[in-house]
C-alpha positions in Angstrom: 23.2 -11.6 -6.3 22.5 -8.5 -8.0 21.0 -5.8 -6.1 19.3 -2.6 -7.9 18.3 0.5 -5.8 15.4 1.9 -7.4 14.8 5.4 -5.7 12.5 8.5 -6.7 14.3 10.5 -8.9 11.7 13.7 -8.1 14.6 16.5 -6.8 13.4 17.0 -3.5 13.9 13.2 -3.1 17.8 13.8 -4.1 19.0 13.4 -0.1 17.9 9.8 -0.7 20.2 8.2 -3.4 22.8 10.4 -1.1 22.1 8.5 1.5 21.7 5.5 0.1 25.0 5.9 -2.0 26.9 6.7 1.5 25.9 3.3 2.4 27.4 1.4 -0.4 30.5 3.0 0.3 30.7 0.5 3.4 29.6 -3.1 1.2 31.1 -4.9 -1.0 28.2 -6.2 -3.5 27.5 -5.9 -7.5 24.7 -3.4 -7.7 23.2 -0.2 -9.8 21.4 2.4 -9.1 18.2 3.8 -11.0 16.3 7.1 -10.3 12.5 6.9 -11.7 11.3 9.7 -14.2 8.0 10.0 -12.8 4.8 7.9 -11.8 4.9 4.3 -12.4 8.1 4.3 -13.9 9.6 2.2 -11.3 7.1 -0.9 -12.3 8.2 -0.3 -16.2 11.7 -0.3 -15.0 11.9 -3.7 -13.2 9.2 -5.5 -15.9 11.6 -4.8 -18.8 15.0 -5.6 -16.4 13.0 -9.2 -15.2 12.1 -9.8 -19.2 15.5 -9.4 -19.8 17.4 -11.2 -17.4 15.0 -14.3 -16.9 18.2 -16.0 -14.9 19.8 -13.7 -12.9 18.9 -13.7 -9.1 18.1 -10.2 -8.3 17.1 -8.4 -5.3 15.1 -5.0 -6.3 15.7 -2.7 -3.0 12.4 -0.4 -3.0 14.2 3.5 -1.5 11.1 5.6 -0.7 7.5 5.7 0.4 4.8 3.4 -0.5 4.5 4.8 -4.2 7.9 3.5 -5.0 7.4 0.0 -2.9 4.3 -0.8 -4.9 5.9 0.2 -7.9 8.4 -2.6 -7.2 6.7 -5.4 -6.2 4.4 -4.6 -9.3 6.9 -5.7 -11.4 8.3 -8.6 -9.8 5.0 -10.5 -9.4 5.3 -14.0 -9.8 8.9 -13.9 -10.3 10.9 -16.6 -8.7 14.6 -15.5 -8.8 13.5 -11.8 -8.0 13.0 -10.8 -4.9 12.7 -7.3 -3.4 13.4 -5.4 0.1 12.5 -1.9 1.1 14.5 1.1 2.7 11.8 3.2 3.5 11.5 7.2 3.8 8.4 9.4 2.9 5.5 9.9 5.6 3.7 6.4 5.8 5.6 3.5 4.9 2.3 1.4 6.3 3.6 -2.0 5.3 6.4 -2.5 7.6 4.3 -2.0 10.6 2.7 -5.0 9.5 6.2 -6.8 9.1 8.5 -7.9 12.0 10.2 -5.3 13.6 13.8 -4.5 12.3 16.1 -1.6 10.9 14.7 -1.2 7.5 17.2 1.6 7.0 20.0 -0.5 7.3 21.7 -1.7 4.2 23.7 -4.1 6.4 20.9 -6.2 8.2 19.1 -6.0 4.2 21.9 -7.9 2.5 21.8 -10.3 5.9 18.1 -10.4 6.0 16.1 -13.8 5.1 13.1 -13.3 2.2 9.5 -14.6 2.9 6.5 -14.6 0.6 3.9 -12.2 0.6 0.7 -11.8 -0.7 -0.2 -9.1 -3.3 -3.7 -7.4 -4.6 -4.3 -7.5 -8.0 -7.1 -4.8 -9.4 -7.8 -5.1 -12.4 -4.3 -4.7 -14.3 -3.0 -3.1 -11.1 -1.4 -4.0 -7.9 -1.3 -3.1 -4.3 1.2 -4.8 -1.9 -0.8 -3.0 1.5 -4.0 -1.9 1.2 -6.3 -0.6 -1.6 -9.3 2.0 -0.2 -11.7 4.0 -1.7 -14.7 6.5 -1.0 -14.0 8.7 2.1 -10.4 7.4 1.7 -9.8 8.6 -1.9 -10.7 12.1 -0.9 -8.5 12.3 2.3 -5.5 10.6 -0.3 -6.0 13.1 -2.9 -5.8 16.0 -0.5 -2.9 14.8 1.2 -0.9 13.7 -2.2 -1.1 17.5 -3.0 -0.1 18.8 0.7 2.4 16.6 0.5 3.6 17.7 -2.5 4.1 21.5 -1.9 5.4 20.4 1.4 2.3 21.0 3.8 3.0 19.1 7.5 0.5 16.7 8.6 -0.8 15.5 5.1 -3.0 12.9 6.0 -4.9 14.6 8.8 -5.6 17.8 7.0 -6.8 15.6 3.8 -9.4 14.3 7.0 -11.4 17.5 7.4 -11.3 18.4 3.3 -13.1 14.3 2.7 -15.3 15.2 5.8 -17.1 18.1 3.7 -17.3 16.1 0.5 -16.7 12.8 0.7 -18.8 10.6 3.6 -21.7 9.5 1.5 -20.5 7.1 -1.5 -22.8 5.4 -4.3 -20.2 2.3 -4.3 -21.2 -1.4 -3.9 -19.0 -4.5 -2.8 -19.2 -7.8 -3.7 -17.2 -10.4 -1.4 -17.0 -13.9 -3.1 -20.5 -13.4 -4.7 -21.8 -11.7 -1.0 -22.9 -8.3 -1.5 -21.6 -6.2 2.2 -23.8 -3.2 1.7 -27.1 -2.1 0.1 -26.8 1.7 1.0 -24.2 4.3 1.0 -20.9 3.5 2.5 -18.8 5.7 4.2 -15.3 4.0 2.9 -13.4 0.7 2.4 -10.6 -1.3 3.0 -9.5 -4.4 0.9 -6.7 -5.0 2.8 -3.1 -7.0 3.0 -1.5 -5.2 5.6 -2.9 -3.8 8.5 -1.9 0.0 8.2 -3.1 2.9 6.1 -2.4 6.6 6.4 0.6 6.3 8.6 -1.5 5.5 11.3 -4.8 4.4 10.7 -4.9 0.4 11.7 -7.7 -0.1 9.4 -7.7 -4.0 9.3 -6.2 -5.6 12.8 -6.8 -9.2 11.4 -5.0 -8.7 8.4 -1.9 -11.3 7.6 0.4 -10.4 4.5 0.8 -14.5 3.8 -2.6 -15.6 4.8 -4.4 -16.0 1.5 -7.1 -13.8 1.8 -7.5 -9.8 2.1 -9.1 -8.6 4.7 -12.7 -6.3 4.2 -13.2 -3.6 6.6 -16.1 -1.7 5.0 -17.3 1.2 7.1 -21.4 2.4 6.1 -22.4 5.8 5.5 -23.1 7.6 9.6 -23.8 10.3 11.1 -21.5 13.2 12.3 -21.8 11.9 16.0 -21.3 8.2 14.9 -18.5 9.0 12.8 -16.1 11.2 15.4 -16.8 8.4 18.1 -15.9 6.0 15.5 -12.7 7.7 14.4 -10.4 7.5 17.6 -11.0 3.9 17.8 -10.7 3.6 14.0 -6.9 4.9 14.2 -6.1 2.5 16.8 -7.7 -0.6 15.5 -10.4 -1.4 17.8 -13.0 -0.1 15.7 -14.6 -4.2 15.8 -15.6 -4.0 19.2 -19.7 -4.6 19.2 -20.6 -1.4 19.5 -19.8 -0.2 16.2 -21.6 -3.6 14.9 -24.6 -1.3 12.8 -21.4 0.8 11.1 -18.9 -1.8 10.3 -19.0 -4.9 8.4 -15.3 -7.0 8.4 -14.7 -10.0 6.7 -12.0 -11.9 4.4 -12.3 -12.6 1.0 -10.4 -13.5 -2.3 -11.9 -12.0 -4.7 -13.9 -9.0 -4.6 -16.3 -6.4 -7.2 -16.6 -3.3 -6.8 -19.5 -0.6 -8.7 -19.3 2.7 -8.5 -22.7 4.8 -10.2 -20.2 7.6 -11.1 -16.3 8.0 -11.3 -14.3 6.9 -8.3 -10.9 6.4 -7.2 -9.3 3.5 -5.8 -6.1 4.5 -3.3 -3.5 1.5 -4.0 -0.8 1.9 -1.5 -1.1 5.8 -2.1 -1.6 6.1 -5.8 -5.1 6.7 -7.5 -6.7 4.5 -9.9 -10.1 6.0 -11.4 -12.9 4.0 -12.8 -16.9 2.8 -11.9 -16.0 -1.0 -12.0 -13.2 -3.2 -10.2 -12.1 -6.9 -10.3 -9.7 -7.3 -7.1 -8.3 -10.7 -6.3 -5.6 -12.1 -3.4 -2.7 -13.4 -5.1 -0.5 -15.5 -2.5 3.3 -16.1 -2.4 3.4 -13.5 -4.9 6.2 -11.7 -3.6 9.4 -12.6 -2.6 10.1 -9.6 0.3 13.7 -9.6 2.1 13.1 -8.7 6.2 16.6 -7.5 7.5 18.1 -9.4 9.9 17.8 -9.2 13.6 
């Protein structure tokens, strides 16, 4: 087995291959180590390594945030003698609370670990291993991509109160298997793998990585009062309790449309994708995922 560490190579990521590198010290495996030059270079990276080494078995090991684990598992879609695992650092990391609990950070229990198949999202030519959201969502993400980048605490909640100004009241329609979920504005939406979004938000409770379907929580345009009642229970998942029947619609689907009147952005797994239209389908047993061992 050859295992490749692909890590961020942005320089206030540096600590991590340093880290990462201190744990090699300690194993005895063949491996290399690649630093990314920027935004989606880690999917380039692995396509062109998997095209040219169709048959050696390879484990990818994902060192980062969500960015750099979709990135991965973007490239290794399909593939049957890839397979990837993640050390995660950066402020969400959403898909492993979705996963069996273990030491992700150890580099030990990774190279003893078993591999499962998960699911992946496919939108249009893109992927998302988690969770792919949009309207209120891609406002809150593209306030807390910049705080996050000049090194602002608490991201995801201060990205909150920017969308709340601008972004509750979205022109957007979704098609579930040929059902349409809304005829008016929507507030945001999930299409959903994982559970998790935002580093705590359990936006889809019912979601299974290896079940076959993504999971739909779409959330319809409310009013102040409707939304802050909604929120706490929003964050902790229990946002499909009946009361919240008139604002919430949740379902499962494999395939999904989605029209925007004017230019949007889809959040997958913390990148943006813009666009008005969107083709997203479930692909199952897409990816080969290493959980560390016990």
């Amino acid at each position: 087995m050859h295992y490749i560490f692909v890590i961020n190579g942005r320089q206030d990521f540096a600590y991590i291959e340093e880290e990462i590198r201190k744990q090699l010290e300690n194993v005895d495996i063949h491996y290399t180590v690649y630093l990314t030059t920027g935004v989606g270079d880690g999917t380039r990276y692995t396509r062109i390594y998997c095209d040219l080494h169709r048959q050696e078995e390879v484990c990818f090991v994902a060192c980062g945030g969500m960015g750099i684990c979709n990135e991965v598992a973007s490239g290794i879609v399909g593939e049957t003698n890839k397979s990837m695992a993640l050390i995660p650092y950066g402020f969400t990391n959403d898909i492993i609370k979705s996963l069996p609990e273990r030491d992700y950070k150890s580099l030990e229990k990774i190279l003893n670990g078993t591999v499962t198949k998960l699911d992946i999202l496919r939108i249009n030519d893109n992927y998302a291993l988690n969770v792919c959201n949009f309207g209120f969502d891609s406002i809150v993400a593209i306030e807390a991509n910049y705080l996050t980048e000049i090194g602002k605490s608490k991201p995801y909640e201060r990205g909150i109160a920017r969308a709340f100004i601008g972004g509750r009241f979205n022109r957007i329609r979704v098609v579930a298997d040929g059902v349409p979920l809304n005829r008016r504005l929507l507030l945001s939406c999930s299409l959903a793998n994982g559970q998790y979004v935002g580093g705590q938000f359990r936006c889809a409770p019912k979601a299974n990585l290896s079940d076959g379907y993504m999971d739909i929580c779409l959330l319809k345009a409310m009013s102040t009062f409707s939304f802050f009642r909604l929120m706490k229970d929003y964050q902790k998942g229990n946002h499909l309790s009946p009361k919240y029947g008139r604002n919430v619609t949740y379902t499962k689907a494999k395939h999904v449309d989605i029209h925007s009147k004017n230019l949007t952005y889809l959040v997958l797994d913390g990148e943006m994708l813009p666009g008005k239209d969107f083709s997203v389908d479930l692909i199952p047993q897409a990816i080969r995922f290493v959980i560390p061992s016990e």
